[in-house]
N, C-alpha and C positions, 0 to 999 in steps of 0.2 A: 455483425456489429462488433466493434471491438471495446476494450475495454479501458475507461478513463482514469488516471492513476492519482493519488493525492499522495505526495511524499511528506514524510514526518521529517520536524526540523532539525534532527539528528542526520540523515541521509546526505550522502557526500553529493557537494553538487554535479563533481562527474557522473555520478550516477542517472543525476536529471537530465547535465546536457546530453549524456550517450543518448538517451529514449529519446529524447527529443531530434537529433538526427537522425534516429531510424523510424522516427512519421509516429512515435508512440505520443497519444494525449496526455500530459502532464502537467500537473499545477502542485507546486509547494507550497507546505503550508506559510512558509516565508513571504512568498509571493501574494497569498489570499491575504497574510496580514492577521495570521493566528498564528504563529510562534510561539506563545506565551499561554493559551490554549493548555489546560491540563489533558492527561490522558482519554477522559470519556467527551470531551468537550470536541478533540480534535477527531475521534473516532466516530463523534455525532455529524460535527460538523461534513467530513468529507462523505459521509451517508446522505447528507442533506442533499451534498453536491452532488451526491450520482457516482462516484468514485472512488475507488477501490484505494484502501489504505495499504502503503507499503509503507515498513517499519521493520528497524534491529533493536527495539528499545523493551524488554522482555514484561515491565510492567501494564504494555501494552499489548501484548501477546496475553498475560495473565485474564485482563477485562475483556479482551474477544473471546475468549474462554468462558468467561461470564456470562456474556452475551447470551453466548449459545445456550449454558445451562439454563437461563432462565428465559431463553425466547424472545430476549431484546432482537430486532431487526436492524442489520448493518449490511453495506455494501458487500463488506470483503476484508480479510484482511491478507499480506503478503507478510512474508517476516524471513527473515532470514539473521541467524547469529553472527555479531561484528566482526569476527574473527575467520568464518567458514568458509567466507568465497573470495573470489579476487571482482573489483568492478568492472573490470570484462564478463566475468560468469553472469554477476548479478544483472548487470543489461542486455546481455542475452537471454537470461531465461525470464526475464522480465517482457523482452518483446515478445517472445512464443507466446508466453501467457497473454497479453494484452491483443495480441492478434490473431488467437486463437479460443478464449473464452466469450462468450455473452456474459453479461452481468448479471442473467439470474443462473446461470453454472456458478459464480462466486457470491454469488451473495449469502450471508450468514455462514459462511467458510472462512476456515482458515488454511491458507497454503503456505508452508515450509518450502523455501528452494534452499537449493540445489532442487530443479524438477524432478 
């Protein structure tokens, strides 16, 4: 099984449409229509959905951190800092992940790429 992505509204859309032609599941949060969603709201929500958060927005990296320490249950989260990769890198090591993890190997994780 592979793994279903939920991108945060900061993510370039290059990045959606690349996983999307390489067969990756992805929904933005633009597209559900949370946009405006603050940090634990969007982090909830894409748990709800069954999908693994990817995000470069650090004060959401901070609350998956949170998470963990106190044992809140979340899909996953991806992160990667705005500045470290190129959108090539990031949708390739996005597809590895996505079609190489189960969602309970990321769940209540946090992965940094660069893999």
């Amino acid at each position: 099984m592979s793994l279903a992505l939920y991108m945060d509204h900061h993510v370039p859309h290059a990045i959606t449409n690349g996983l999307r032609i390489r067969g990756v599941d992805v929904l933005s949060a633009v597209e559900d229509g949370s946009s405006q969603l603050d940090d634990e709201k969007l982090l909830r929500r894409a748990t709800e959905l069954g999908r693994v958060l990817f995000s470069q927005d650090t004060d959401l990296l901070r609350l998956a951190s949170r998470f963990q320490r106190q044992g809140i249950v979340f899909a996953g989260l991806f992160y990667v800092h705005q500045l470290r990769l190129t959108v090539g890198r990031v949708i390739e090591d996005h597809e590895i992940a996505a079609k190489s993890l189960d969602p309970e190997e990321i769940a209540n994780r946090i992965e940094f790429l660069p893999l």
